[in-house]
C-alpha positions as CSV (number, residue, x, y, z in Angstrom):
1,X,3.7,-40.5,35.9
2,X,5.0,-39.3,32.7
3,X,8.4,-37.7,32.6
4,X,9.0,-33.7,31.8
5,X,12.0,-33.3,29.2
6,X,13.8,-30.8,30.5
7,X,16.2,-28.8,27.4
8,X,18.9,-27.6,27.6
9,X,19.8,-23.8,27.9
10,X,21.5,-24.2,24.5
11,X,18.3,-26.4,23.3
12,X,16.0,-23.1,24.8
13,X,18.2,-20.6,22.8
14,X,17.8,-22.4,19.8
15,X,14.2,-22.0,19.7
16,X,14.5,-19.0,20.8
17,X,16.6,-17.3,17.6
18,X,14.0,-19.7,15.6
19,X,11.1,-17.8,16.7
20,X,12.6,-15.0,16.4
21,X,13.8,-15.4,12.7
22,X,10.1,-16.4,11.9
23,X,8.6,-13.3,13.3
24,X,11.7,-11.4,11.9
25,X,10.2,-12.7,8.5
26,X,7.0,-11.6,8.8
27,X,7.8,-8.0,10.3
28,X,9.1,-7.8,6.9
29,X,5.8,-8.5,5.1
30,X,4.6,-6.0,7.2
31,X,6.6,-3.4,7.1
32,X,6.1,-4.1,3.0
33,X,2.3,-2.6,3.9
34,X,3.4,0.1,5.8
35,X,1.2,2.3,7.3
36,X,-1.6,1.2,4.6
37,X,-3.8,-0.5,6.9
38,X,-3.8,2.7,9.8
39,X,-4.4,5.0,6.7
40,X,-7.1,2.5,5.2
41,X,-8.9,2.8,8.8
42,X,-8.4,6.5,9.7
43,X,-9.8,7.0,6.2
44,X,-13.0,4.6,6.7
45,X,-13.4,5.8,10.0
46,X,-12.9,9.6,8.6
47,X,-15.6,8.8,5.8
48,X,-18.2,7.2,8.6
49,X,-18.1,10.7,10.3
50,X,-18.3,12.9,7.1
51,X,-21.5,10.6,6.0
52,X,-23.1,10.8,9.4
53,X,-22.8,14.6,9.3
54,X,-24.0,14.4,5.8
55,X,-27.0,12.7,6.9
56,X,-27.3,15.1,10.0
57,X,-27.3,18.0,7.3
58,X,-30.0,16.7,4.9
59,X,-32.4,15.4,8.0
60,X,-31.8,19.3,9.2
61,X,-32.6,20.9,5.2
62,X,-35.5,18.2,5.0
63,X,-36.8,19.9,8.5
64,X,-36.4,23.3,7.5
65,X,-38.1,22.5,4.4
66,X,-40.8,21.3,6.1
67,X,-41.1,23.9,9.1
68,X,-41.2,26.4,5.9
69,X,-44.6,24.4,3.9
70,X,-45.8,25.1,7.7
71,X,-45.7,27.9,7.7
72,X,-47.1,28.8,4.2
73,X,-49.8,27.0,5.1
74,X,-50.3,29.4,8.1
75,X,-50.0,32.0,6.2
76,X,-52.9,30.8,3.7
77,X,-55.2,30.2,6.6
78,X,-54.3,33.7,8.2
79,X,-55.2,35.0,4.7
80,X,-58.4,33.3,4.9
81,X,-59.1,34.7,8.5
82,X,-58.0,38.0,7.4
83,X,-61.0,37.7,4.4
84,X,-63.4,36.1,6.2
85,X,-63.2,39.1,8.8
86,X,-63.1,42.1,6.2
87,X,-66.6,40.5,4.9
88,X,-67.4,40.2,8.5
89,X,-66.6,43.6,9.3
90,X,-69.3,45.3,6.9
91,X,-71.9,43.9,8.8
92,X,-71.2,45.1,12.1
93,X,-73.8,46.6,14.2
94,X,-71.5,48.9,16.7
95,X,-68.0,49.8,17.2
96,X,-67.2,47.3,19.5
97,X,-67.6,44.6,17.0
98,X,-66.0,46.3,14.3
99,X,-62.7,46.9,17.4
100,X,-63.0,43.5,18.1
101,X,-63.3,42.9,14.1
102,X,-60.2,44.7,13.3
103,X,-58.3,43.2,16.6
104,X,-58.8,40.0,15.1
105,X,-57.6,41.2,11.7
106,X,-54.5,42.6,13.1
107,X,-53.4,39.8,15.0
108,X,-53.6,37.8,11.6
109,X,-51.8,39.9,9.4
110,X,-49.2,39.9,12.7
111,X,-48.8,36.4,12.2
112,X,-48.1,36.7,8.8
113,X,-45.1,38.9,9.0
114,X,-43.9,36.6,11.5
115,X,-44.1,33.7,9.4
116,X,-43.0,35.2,6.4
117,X,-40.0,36.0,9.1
118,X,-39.4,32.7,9.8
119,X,-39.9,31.4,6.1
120,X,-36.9,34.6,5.5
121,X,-34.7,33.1,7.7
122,X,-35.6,29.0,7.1
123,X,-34.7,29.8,3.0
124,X,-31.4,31.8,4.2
125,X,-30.2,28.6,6.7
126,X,-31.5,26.1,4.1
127,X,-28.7,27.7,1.2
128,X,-26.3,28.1,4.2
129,X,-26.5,24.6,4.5
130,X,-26.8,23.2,1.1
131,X,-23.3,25.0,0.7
132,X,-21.9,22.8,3.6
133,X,-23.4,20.1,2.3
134,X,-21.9,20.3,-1.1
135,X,-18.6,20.9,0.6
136,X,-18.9,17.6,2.6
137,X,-20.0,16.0,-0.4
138,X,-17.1,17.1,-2.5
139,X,-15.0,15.9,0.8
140,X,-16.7,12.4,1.1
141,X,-15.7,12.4,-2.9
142,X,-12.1,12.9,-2.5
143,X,-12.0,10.8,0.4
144,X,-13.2,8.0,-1.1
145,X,-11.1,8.4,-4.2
146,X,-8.1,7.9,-1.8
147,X,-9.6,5.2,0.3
148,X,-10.0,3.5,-3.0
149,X,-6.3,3.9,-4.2
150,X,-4.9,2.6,-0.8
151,X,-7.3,-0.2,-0.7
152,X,-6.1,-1.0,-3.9
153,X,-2.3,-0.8,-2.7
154,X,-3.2,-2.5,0.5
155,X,-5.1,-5.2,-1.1
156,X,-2.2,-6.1,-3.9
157,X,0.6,-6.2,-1.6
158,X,-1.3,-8.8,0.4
159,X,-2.6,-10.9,-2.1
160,X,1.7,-10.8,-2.8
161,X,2.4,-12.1,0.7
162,X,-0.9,-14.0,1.6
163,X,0.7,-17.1,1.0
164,X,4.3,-16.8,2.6
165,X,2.5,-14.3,5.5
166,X,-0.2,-17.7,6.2
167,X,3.1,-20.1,6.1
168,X,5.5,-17.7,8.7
169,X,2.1,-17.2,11.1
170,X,1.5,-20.9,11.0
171,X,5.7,-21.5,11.7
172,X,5.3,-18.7,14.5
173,X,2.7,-20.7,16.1
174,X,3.8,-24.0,16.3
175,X,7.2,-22.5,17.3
176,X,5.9,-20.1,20.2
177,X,4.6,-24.0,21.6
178,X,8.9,-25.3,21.5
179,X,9.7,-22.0,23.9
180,X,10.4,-22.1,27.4
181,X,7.2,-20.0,28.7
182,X,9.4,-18.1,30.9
183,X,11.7,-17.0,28.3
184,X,8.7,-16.6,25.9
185,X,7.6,-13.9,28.2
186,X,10.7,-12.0,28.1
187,X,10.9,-12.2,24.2
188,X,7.6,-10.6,23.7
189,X,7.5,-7.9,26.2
190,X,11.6,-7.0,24.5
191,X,10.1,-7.4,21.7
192,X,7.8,-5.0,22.0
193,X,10.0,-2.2,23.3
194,X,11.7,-2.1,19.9
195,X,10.4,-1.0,16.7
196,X,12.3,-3.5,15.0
197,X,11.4,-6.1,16.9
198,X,14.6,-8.0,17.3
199,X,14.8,-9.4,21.1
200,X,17.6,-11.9,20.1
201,X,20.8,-11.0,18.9
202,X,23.7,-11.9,18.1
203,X,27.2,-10.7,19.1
204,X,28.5,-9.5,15.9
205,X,31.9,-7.6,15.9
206,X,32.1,-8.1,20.0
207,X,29.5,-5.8,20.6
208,X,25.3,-6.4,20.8
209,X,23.6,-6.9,17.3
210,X,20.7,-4.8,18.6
211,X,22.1,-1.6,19.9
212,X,26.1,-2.3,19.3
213,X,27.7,-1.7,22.9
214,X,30.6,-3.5,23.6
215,X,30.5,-6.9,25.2
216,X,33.2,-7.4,27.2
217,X,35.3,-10.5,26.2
218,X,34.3,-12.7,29.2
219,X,30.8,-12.4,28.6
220,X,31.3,-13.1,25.0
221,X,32.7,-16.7,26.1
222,X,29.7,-17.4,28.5
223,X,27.6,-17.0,25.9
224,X,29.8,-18.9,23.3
225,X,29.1,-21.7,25.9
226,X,25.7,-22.0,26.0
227,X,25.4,-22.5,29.7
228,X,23.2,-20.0,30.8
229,X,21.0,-17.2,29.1
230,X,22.9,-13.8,28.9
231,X,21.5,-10.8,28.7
232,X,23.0,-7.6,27.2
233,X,23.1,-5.1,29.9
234,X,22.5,-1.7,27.6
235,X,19.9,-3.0,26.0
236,X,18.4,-5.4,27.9
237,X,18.1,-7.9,24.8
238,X,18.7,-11.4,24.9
239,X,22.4,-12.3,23.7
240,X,23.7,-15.4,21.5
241,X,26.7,-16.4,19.5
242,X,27.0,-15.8,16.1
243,X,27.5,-19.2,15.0
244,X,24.3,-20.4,17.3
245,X,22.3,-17.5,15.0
246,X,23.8,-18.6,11.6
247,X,22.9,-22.1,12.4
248,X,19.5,-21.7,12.9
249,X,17.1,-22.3,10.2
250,X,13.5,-20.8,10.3
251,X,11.3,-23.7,10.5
């Protein structure tokens, strides 16, 4: 059976600060994009809702506009009715067909009215909602100006970094494999508690490079030894010498 190599603590903390100076490197990149990308996708996600309701308003104009020829065309064949009755209604031969007659005539000019109604109120919600639909337009216009500006931005600042950002994620990978697993789990979940993203520090001016409390003096010269990993008991971020940190070049 093949034996383990087990490293040291010092050997652990060591590729520890490592990783940590790599991914320190390309928080940097991305704090150079800001919040471009979260604006870039509110925006396109922004513009995906203000084209659907675009849509949603034209389908609705197109239906009115439709529901309106309808009932035109009702109205023309009402007219008809209306004439074909009138000649009808000369030839009656008693007053119940000439009630019936007129009922019949009535009834169609009724229907009329009530489409000319409907066509009244169809016309006054179709320019209702060509206004709104200009106003999303003129929305979806300006939008799209700005989407275009930051995807500009967005896209030059990375075509600055792409190659140093693909070297430091490659770096960051092969050395996430050298860390103890243990420890690695410990560095990414301090890591993500802090915006900067520093879960190794350095004692620098005997207090904690990450939130500057004091270290007292004996804990300062356990963790000059190396013997054991020390946490930094305000913080709760994982401590190392100074010289250790210096030392240590990303690779």
């Amino acid at each position: 059976m093949a034996n383990v190599k087990e490293f040291s603590v010092e050997e652990k903390l060591t590729s520890l600060v490592n990783l940590q100076k790599i991914e320190s490197k390309l928080d940097e990149i991305h704090i150079l994009k800001g919040e471009l990308p979260m604006e870039v996708d509110d925006l396109e996600d922004e513009l995906h809702g203000l084209n659907s309701r675009l849509t949603r308003i034209e389908e609705e104009i197109n239906g009115m506009t439709d529901f309106i020829e309808q009932k035109k065309e009702a109205i023309k064949e009402s007219q008809a009715l209306i004439k074909k009755y009138e000649k009808q209604s000369t030839n009656v031969k008693n007053n119940r067909e000439f009630e019936a007659i007129n009922k019949e005539i009535e009834d169609q000019q009724l229907d009329v009215k009530l489409a000319e109604k409907h066509i009244k109120d169809a016309t006054e919600e179709i320019a209702e909602k060509a206004v709104a639909l200009e106003k999303v337009k003129k929305t979806v216009a300006s939008k799209e100006a700005v989407l275009t500006t930051k995807k500009s931005e967005l896209e030059k600042i990375i075509a600055a970094n792409e190659k140093e950002e693909k070297q430091y994620n490659k770096m960051a990978a092969e050395a996430r494999e050298n860390v103890d697993s243990r420890l690695l789990a410990s560095y990414d979940k301090i890591r993500k508690s802090y915006r900067n993203g520093l879960a190794v520090v350095p004692v620098e001016r005997d207090a904690c490079g990450g939130c500057f409390y004091a270290v007292p003096p004996q804990k300062q010269s356990e963790i000059r030894q190396r013997k054991k990993v020390m946490i930094c008991e305000n913080c709760g971020r994982i401590l190392v010498d100074e010289e250790l940190e210096k030392s240590v070049t990303p690779h």
